[in-house]
Structure formats: structure tokens, C-alpha cells
N, C-alpha and C positions, 0 to 999 in steps of 0.2 A: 124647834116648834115653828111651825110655820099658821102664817094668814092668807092661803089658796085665792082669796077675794081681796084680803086689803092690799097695801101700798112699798108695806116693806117686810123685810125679814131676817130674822135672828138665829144665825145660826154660830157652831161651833168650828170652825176649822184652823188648818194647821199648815202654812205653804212654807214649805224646805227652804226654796231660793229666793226669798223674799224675808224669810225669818216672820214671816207674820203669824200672830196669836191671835187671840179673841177679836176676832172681826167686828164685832157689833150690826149695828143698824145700816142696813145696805141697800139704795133703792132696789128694783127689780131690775132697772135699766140697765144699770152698769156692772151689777156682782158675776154675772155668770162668767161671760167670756173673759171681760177684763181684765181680773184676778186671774183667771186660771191661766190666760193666753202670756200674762208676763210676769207670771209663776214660771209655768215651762220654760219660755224663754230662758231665763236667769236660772236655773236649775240646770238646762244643757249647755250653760258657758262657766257652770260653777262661778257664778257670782250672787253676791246680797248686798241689799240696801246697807249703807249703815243707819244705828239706830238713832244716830242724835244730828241727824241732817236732813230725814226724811222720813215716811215709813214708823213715825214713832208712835207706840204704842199700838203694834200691828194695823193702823191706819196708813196705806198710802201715799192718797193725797192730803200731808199732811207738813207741817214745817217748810223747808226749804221750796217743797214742791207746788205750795201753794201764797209762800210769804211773796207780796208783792216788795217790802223792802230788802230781798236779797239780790245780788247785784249778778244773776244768773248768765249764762253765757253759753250758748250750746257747744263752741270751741272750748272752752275751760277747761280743767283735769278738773276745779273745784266741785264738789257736789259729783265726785264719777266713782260709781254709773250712779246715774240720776234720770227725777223725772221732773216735768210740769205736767200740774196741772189744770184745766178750765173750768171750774166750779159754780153754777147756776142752784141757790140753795141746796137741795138737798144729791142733786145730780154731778157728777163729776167726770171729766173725760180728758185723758193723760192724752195731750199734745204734743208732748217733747218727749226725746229718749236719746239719751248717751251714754256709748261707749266706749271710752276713747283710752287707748294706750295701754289698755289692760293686761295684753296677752289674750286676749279671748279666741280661742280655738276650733277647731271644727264647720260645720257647716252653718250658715242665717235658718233657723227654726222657722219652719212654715207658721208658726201660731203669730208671728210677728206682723206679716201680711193681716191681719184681724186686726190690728191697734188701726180704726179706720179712720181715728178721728186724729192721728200724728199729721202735724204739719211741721216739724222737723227732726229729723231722725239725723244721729252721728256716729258713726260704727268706726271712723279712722283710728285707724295705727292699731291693728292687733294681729290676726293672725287665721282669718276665716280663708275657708277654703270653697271649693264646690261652685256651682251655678247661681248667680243673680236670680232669681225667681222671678217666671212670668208674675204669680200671685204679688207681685209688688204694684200690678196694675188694680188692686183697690187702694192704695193711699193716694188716691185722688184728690185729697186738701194736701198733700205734701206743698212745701213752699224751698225747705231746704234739705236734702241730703248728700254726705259722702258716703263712701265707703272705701276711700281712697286708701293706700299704705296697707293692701291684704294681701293674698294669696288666694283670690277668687279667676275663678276660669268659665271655660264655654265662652261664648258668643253674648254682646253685650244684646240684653234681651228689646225688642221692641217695644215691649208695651211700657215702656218707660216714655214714650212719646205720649200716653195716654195723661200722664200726671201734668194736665195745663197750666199748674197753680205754680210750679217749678218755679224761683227766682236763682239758686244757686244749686247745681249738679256734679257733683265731684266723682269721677270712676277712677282717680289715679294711681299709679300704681299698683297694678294688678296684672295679673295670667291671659286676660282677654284674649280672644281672637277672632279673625272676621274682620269686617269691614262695620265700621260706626252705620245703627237703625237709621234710614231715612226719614223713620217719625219720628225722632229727635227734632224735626225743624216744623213739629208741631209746639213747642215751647216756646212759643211768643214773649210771655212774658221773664223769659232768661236772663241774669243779669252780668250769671259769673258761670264758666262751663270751664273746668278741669276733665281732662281726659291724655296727660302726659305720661308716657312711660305705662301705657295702659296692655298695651299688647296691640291694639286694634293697626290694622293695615287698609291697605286700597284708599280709593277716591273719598274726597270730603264729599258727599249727599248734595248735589243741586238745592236739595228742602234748603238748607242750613242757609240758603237767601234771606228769605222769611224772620230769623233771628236779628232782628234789625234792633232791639234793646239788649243786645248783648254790649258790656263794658269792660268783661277780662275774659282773655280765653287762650288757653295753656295748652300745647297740643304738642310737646317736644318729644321726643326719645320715642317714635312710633315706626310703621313702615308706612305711611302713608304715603299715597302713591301720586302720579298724574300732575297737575300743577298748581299753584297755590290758587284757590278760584280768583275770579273778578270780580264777584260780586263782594266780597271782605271789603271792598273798597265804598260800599254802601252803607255799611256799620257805622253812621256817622257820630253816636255814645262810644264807640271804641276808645279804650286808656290804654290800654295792655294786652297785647299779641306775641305770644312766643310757639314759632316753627324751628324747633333746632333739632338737628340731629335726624333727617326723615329721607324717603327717597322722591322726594319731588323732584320735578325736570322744569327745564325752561323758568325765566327768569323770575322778579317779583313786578307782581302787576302794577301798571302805570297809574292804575285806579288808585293806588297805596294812596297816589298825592292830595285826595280829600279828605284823610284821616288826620284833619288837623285836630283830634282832639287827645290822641297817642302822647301819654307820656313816657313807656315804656314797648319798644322793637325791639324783637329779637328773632332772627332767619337766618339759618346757617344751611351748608350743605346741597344749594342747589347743582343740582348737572344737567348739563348735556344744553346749555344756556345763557343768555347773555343779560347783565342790567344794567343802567348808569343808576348817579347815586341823583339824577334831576328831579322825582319824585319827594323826596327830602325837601322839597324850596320853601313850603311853606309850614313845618311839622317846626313849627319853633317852641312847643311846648315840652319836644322831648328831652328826658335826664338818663333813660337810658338808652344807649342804642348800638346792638352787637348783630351786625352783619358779616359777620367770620365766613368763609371760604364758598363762597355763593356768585362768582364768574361775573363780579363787578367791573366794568372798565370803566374808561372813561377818568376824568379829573374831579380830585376833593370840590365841592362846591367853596365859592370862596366864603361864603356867607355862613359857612354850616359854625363856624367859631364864634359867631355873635348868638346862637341861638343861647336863649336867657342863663335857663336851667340844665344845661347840659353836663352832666360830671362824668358820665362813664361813655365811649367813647370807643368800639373793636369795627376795625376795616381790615384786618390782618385777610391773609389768604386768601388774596383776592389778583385780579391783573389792573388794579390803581396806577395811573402814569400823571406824570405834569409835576410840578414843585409842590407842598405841603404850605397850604396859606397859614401865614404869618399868626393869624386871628385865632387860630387853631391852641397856638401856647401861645398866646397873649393876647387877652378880651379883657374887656372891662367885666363882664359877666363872671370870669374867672374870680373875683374877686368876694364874692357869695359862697364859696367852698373851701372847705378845710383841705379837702382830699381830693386831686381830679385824676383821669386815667385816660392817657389814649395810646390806644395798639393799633398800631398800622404796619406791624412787621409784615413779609413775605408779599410782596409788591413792588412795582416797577414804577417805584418814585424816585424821581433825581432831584438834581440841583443842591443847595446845604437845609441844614437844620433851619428852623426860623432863627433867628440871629437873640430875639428876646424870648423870655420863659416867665408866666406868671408861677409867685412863688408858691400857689395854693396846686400849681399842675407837680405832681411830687413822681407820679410816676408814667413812664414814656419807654413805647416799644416801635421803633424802626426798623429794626436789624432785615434783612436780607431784603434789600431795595436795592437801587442804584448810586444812592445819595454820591455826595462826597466826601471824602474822608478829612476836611476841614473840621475844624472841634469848632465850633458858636461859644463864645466867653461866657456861656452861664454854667457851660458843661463841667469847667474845671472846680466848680462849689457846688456841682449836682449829685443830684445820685445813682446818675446816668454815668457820671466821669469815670469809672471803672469799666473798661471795656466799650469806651465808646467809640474807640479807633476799630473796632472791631465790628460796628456795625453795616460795613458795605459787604458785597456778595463777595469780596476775594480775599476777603481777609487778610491784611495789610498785616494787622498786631502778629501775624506770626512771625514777622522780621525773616533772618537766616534760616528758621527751622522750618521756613516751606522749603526752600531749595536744597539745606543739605539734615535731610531726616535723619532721626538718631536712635531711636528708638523701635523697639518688636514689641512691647507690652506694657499695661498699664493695670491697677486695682485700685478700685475707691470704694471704701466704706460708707456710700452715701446716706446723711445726713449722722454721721457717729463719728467717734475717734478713731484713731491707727489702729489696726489689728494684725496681729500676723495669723493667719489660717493653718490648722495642720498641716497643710502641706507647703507650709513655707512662703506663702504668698502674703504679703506684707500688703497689706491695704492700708492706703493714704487717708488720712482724716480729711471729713470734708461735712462737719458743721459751720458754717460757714452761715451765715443770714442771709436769706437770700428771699424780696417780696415779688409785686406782681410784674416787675420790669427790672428784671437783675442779670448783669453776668460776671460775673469770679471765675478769674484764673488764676491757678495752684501757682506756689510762689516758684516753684521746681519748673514752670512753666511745660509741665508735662499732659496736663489736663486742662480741662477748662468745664465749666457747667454753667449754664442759662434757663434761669427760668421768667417763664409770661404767662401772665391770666390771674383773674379776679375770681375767687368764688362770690357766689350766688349770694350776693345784699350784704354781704360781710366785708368791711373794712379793714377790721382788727385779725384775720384771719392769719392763725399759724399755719409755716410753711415745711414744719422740722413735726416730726411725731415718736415716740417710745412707746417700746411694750413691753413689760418687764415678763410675758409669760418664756419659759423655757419648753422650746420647741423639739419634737422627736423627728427627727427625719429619712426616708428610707434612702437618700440620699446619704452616702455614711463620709461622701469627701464634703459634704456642704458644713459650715461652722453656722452651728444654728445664730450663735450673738449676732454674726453680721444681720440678721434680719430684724432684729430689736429697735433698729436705731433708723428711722426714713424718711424720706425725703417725700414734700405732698404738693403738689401742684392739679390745677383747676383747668389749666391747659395744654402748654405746651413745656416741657422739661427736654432740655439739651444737655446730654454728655458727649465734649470732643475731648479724642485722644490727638495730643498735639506732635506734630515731629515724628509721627511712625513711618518706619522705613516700607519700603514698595512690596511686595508681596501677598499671599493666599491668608484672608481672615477668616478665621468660623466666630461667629457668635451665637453664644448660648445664655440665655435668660430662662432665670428659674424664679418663682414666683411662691409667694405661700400670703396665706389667708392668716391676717392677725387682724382684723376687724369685724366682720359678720360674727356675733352669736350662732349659737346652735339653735334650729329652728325648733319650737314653734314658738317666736315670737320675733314682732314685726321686724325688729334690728336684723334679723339674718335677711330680710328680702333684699333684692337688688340682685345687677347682674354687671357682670365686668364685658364693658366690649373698648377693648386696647387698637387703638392704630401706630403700631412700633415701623420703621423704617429706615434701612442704611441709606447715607449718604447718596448712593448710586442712585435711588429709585427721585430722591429729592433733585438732583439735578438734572435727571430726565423731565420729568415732568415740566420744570420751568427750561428747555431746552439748552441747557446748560454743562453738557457730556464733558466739550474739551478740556472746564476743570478738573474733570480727573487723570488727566493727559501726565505727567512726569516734568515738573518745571524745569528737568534738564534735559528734556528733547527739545531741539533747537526745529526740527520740520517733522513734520507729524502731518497727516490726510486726516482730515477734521470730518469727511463723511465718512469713512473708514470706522471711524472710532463713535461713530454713532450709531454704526451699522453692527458693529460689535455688541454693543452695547443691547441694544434692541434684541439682539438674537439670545442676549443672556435673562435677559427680561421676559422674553418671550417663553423659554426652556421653564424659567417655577413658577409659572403661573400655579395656581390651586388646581384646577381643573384640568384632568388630562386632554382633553377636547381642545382648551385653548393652545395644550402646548405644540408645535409645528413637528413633522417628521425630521429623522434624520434626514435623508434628503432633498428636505427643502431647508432645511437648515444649512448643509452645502453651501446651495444655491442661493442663499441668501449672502453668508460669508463671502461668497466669491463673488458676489454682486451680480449673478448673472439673473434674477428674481430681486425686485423690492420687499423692504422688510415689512412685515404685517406691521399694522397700527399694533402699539402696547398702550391699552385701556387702565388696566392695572399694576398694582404693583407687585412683588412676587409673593408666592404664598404663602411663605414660611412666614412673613414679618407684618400683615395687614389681617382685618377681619379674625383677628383672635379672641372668640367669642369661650369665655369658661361656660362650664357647665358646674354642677353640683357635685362630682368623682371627687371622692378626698383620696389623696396620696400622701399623706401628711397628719400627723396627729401631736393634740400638743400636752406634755404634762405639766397640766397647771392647777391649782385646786379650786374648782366648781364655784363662782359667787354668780352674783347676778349682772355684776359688770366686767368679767372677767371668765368666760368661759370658752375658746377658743378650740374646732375639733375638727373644720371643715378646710383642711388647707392642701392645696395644691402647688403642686411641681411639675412645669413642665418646660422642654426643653427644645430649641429646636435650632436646628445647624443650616446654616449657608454659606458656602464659600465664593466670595467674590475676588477676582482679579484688581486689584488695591493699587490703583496710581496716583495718590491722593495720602497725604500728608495731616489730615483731618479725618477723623473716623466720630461720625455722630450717631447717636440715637435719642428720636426724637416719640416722645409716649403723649397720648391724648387719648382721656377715658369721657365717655360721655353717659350719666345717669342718671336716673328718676328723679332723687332729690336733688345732687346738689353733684356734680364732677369733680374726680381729684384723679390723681397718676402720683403712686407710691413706687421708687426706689430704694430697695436695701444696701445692695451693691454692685458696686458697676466695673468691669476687670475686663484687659484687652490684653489677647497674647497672639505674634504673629503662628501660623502654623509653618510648623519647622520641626528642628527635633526639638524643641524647646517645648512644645506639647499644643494645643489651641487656646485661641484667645476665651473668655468666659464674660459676659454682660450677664448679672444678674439682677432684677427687679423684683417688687411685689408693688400691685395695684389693693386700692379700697376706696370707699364712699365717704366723702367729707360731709361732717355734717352740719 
């Protein structure tokens, strides 16, 4: 029955995804679309209210959705999926909407654009696919949304620039592609801009000047191109900046040094550029600060160890020179933290350790610098003191077994017990404890492993992982246990085989998936990008050839063997384009042609990007925390010319949420008749 002329009406209906009954009295204002628009909604994602949280009594805006004493939170799981609503007597208009973690699948329902009156909408962590909708450009009261942690694609839409009211915009983690809308830096009032691990590539938009109240902004695991702007150096509200993981060039802007209001830097991976760390002089607010392998030179600032609140601490993979100021491991400031952390490995630091160490600095990474192999009196009660003769570039700890090598082959069960493999291969146990600055050598002293890096805000972070699923493999010589048992680092994971004698290595690494879920839900998103590398390519780069030289060649031609080297380097490249002809390859050996620059490092072992091909399947029985189906295998061979007594590999995964690098097991056989050596790993996402 209805009143054509009056104010309300009374009708009967019945909405599936909402579970709603007897509607009752509804003004004219809000029944039509409103109900029906997040009816459908909730219908195509198979979800309903529950009934004694919201929604009660086929009413809505009711309970949770309208109690002002409920301690709502659009982040929360509590009250999900839920609504808010704005109620003006008899009028009512749902502002809030979350979805958060549900598994929600398929595409965003056009009817959702119609909720005009949402000023925060949360879609994270599920499993949506398909295009961002132009028609997002009517929630024009938007204030907050994500839709981070999906499986959305296309080109991130422009008329997202239309929504002015924007304080907080999260796209992370997603399919994107394209270059970030220009009218994004119509968002003046921004406070918080996510967009990591999004897909998105090319130049940051000149507009994004204009965001001058932006206070966090997260822009790591992208391709973003060209260089990091000057104008970020105008952001004067900035707290939190992280560039990691992208293909920017040339160095970090010298504007950086007005951003005294930064508690948290983070910029990794620039090329083709130069920076000092002088910018830094007055950022004495920061607690975080990881400037990982971005072509820094120049000397530690002395000052940079009085900064108040400083705890975490990466200069690693950089070309750093000069001594390592004293103030660095020993501040008064030190004395405010339970837990401090500085990594400055892979740098051209000399001189000794600082001589004192605050006791709250628990963990410290030097390793391949110039230091001197002097031990400082704090080392022998640290946690350093294991392998800390071991941290200069030549490696002193290998005593006799650099010069008289003993060994063709080695197996480790990394992070498990001994195993012998069906084919006789006895692999060494190697749980062993190992945190963010650790190196352990096998007591056989036949191996050695190192691991560095912090995950992402986590302190208490395990380094060791189990799967108890039972793996099927089309691989019939792989022994599935070994992969059970592994080893998880956020950085950088080193296995040396110590004492191998001189000869042709292959390495092979075989990899399998024991962490993604089966998709459709958010757990399976993510993607693995591995930078694996021998030895060889590590001491090119830091021009460092003639350690691979034969400690028992008394004269050796030191360009000879760089020239060598280069020409091996040059032959697997990835790309056949890069690689030189026979010919000139001659020509190059005989020195009668200079050796092309080597940009890269060889193909087989950098840029190993997974894709979704399962080669591997696991039988396990189906839970919700336990369902393993998408695992890969693969393998790949290179044989280097081995005059080096040291055989590393060193794995660094970079991802969305959070970085790790999983080894299962790690095994080195000379090639001979004795059969090839074997490196096996698996990678996954720490969470």
C-alpha cells in the first residue's frame, strides 16, 4: 500500500544479501536506490549483515551501524562487512562501507558508485578483479578509501583526481598499469597516499607538487621511472617516505635536506647516479632510515649517531669510504632502545670497529668492507663474535683452506636436520639460529651461512619456517622433506661453500611454493622477483676479479683475468643483442679490441621473475590455512671457470607487503664424473 502524495511508505520486501524482512516505514528519500544498490552489492560478493550487529530486524541503519557508543573503525575486521550510518530524524544515509578480508571475489558492482553519500569506503584484503570504475568519480564526499591487497587491473582511472575531499587513498597492491593520473595532484587535501607494489610505472606527475599536506607516502615495489622529483623536498608535513625497489636514476635530491619533519626514509635501488649522505644533517627526527644500494659515496656523517631516535639504521650496498664514527655504536641516545640495528655491509669502510658498543645496539652488519680484521673487546661477548674475523673482503677465517682447497661438494638442509636423499646425498643440518646480523660456520668447517636484514616493523621476527604439507613432485630425484624445513630472510641470505677445490661448477636451484594459497583469496596475491648471484658477478661489480685468481699462482696478468672475466660475463647476458659475436669475442681475449662495458649480471642468475605455471602440486588435505597447489620448479645451469675457494649465493626478494628469501636446500657438487653441483631454494612473502 502506498501514499502517491504523502511522506512515506509501506511496503513488503525481501533482500537475499542483506537478509532483510519487513522493511517497514521508509522515507521516499532513501528506500529506492539505497536498499537496492547495497542489496546487489552484497548479493554479487555473496555476503550478509549479521543480524545482531547491524541490519537488525531487517532495519539497516540500525545497531552497530547507528550506536554512537560503539568503538567503530573502518580498519577493523569488527563489525565486517558493515555499515555507518548518518541519521537526520527520519532520513538516513550510509557513509561507511567495509569490506575487509573476506575473500570477496569478482568484480566492484557498478551499484556501489550510487552510495553517493560514502565518505569512507574499505574494500582491502580480498580478492576483486577487473577495472577501478571511471563511475567512482560520484563519491565526491569520499574522505577515505583503499582498495589495496586485490587483484584489480587496467590503468589506475583519473577521475579519481575528481574526489577533493580525499584525506587518505590507498591503491596498493594490485595489477595496475600505466603511469599514476596527473589529476591525482588535484588532492590537495591528502594526508596519507599508498600506492606500493601497485603495478603503476613511468614518471611521478609534476601535479603531485601541489600535494603539499601529504604526511605518508608509500610508493615501493613499482617501475617507476626518471628521477625521484625535487619538489618531495617541499612536503614540509612529510613523516614517512618509502622508494624502494623502483627504476629511478640519478641520485636523492639535495631538497631531501628540508624534510626535517621525516621520522621514517626509506630509498633503495637508484642507478646510473651519485649521492652523499650531507642531506641527512638536519633529519634528526629520524627512527627509520634504509638507504640500501642507491650509489651513495662519500663519508658516514659524524653526527648521524647522536640523532635522538634513531634505531634502525641500512647504508649497506652502497660505495661508503672513511672510518665508521664511533657515535654510530656508542650514543647517549642509544640508551632509549631495547633493540638497535645498523647494516652498513657491502661498502668501502676502513679503519677498525668503533672500539665501544652500546649494549641496547644488539645487532650489526659490516661484512664486506675494507675494515680491519682487529676484533674491538666488545666483540668477544657479542653477538657479532661468531664470525667476526670473517667480516673483511678476504676472508682471513678461512685459515689453510683458502690455499690448500679440499673439497668438490657440499649439501645443506637449510633451516632442517640431516637428511640423506635417495640418491645418497646426505645433507648437513643447518638449524642453526640465525637473526638480522648473523654468520655461522658448520663446525666441519665446510660451509658457512649469513644472514642480514630486518623485516618490515617486526622485531620478534622468525628466521627458520615448517610446512608439514607433503609435496608431489614431477621432479622424481627431488626428496620432497627437504623442502619442509626453511630458512626466511628479509634481505640478504649467504651460503659459502668453504675449501672447494678449483674447477667447472653448475648450479641448480629448484624452487617450490609452500606459502600462497590457491587463489581466489588475497593470501595468494604477490609475486616473487629473486636477485640470486655467484660469486663471479659479486666481485666484478665491486672490481674485485683477482680474488678469484688461484692463491697458489705466485704471477698472474691482473688485466688478463679481468678481461677474461668480462668476456664470460658478457657471453649470458639475458638478451641475445647484448651478447658479443664469436669474433669479437676473439678479439677481445686476445686484447686486440677493449672489452665491452658489463652493465649486468648473467642471465641465468638475476631478474628471475615467477610467474603463476604450477609444476608442482601438493597432496595435502584442503583447510583454510593449509592449502598448497601452485608450486614451481625451476632450474637453471651455469658453468663458471671456479678459482675461488669460496662458492656464495646470495638471494634478495623484494614485495608488496613485507620481503623475505626462503631456502630449502643448498648442495654444491664440482662437475666432474662425480655428477654437478645442485643449489636448491624456495622463495615466499613474510608476513
Amino acid at each position: 500500500m502506498s501514499n502517491c502524495n504523502g511522506v512515506s511508505l509501506v511496503l513488503v520486501a525481501r533482500a537475499v544479501g542483506l537478509n532483510w524482512g519487513w522493511v517497514g516505514s521508509w522515507h521516499l528519500s532513501r528506500y529506492p536506490f539505497v536498499m537496492s544498490a547495497l542489496n546487489s552489492v552484497f548479493n554479487q560478493w555473496r555476503i550478509s549483515a549479521k543480524y545482531d550487529q547491524w541490519n537488525i530486524s531487517g532495519e539497516p541503519c540500525s545497531g552497530a551501524a547507528i550506536d554512537t557508543t560503539v568503538l567503530w573503525n573502518i580498519d577493523s575486521t569488527d563489525y565486517n562487512p558493515g555499515i555507518r550510518c548518518d541519521c537526520n530524524g527520519t532520513v538516513c544515509h550510509i557513509t561507511q562501507l567495509k569490506v575487509i578480508m573476506l575473500d570477496v571475489f569478482g568484480g566492484i558492482p557498478e551499484e556501489l558508485w550510487s552510495l553517493t553519500s560514502l565518505t569512507h569506503l574499505n574494500l582491502a584484503r580480498n580478492y576483486l578483479t577487473g577495472p577501478l570504475s571511471s563511475s567512482i568519480a560520484y563519491l565526491t564526499q569520499m574522505q577515505y578509501l583503499s582498495v589495496g591487497i586485490n587483484a584489480l587491473s587496467g590503468e589506475v582511472p583519473k577521475e579519481l583526481g575528481k574526489l577533493t575531499n580525499l584525506i587518505v587513498l590507498s591503491i596498493s597492491t594490485n595489477n595496475f598499469f600505466g603511469s599514476l593520473p596527473s589529476e591525482l595532484g588535484n588532492l590537495k587535501k591528502l594526508d596519507q597516499l599508498y600506492f606500493d607494489s601497485s603495478g603503476v610505472s613511468g614518471a611521478i606527475p609534476s601535479t603531485f607538487a601541489a600535494l603539499q599536506n601529504l604526511q605518508i607516502l608509500w610508493g615501493s615495489d613499482n617501475e617507476l621511472t626518471g628521477s625521484i622529483p625535487e619538489f618531495i623536498g617541499n612536503w614540509s608535513k612529510l613523516r614517512n617516505l618509502r622508494f624502494q625497489g623502483n627504476a629511478f636514476e640519478g641520485g636523492i635530491p639535495s631538497t631531501f635536506s628540508k624534510l626535517t619533519s621525516l621520522t621514517d626514509l626509506r630509498i633503495s635501488d637508484l642507478s646510473n647516479g651519485s649521492s652523499s649522505l650531507a642531506f641527512l644533517k638536519d633529519m634528526t627526527s629520524l627512527s627509520t632510515l634504509i638507504l640500501r644500494n642507491n650509489n651513495i659515496s662519500g663519508t658516514i656523517p659524524s653526527n648521524i649517531g647522536d640523532f635522538q631516535s634513531l634505531s634502525q639504521l641500512d647504508l649497506s650496498f652502497n660505495n661508503l669510504t672513511g672510518p665508521i664514527p664511533d657515535s654510530l655504536f656508542n650514543s647517549s641516545s642509544l640508551v632509549y632502545f631495547s633493540c638497535m640495528f645498523r647494516f652498513l655491509g657491502n661498502n668501502k669502510l676502513n679503519g677498525t670497529p668503533p672500539p665501544l658498543k652500546s649494549p641496547s645496539l644488539l645487532h650489526i652488519d659490516v661484512s664486506y668492507n675494507q675494515l680491519s680484521a682487529a676484533l674491538p673487546s666488545w666483540a668477544n661477548n657479542s653477538v657479532m663474535a661468531t664470525g667476526f674475523d670473517c667480516i673483511p673482503e678476504n676472508l682471513p677465517c678461512l685459515g689453510d683452506i683458502r690455499s690448500s682447497p679440499k673439497y668438490s661438494d657440499f649439501a645443506i638442509n637449510c633451516g632442517g636436520p640431516e637428511i640423506t636423499s635417495s640418491s645418497q646425498i646426505v645433507y648437513d643440518w643447518d638449524n642453526e639460529t640465525l637473526g638480522p646480523a648473523t654468520y655461522y660456520e658448520a663446525s666441519t668447517k665446510r660451509w658457512a651461512v649469513s644472514n642480514v636484514g630486518l623485516f618490515n616493523d617486526k622485531n620478534d621476527a622468525q628466521y627458520l619456517s615448517f610446512s608439514s604439507s607433503q609435496f608431489t613432485t614431477l621432479d622424481t630425484t627431488l626428496d620432497t622433506e627437504l623442502l619442509q624445513t626453511v630458512r626466511i630472510s628479509p634481505g640478504s641470505l649467504r651460503y659459502f661453500g668453504l675449501g672447494l677445490e678449483n674447477g667447472n661448477y653448475s648450479v641448480t636451484l629448484n624452487v617450490a611454493e609452500i606459502a600462497f594459497l590457491n587463489p581466489p583469496t588475497w593470501k595468494s596475491l604477490g609475486r616473487r622477483v629473486f636477485d640470486i648471484y655467484i660469486q663471479a658477478w659479486h666481485v666484478h661489480e665491486n672490481n674485485r676479479e683477482v680474488e678469484l685468481v688461484d692463491a697458489r699462482l705466485l704471477e698472474f696478468d691482473e688485466e688478463e683475468v679481468k678481461r677474461v672475466i668480462g668476456v664470460a660475463l658478457l657471453c649470458t647476458q639475458t638478451s641475445p643483442q647484448q651478447r658479443p659475436s664469436m669474433p669479437r669475442v676473439v678479439a677481445m681475449l686476445s686484447g686486440d679490441i677493449e672489452v665491452s662495458a658489463v652493465t649486468s649480471g648473467p642471465g641465468y642468475f638475476t631478474n628471475w621473475n615467477f610467474d603463476t605455471t604450477s609444476f608442482m602440486t601438493a597432496d595435502t588435505t584442503p583447510s583454510a590455512e593449509n592449502e598448497h597447489s601452485q608450486f614451481k620448479n625451476q632450474k637453471r645451469n651455469g658453468y663458471l671457470g671456479w678459482d675461488e675457494t669460496c662458492l656464495a649465493l646470495d638471494g634478495l626478494m623484494i614485495e608488496e607487503l613485507e620481503g623475505s628469501y626462503r631456502i630449502d636446500e643448498i648442495g654444491a657438487k664440482r662437475v666432474s664424473e662425480r655428477g654437478e653441483n645442485r643449489i636448491m631454494g624456495n622463495g615466499r612473502k613474510g608476513k
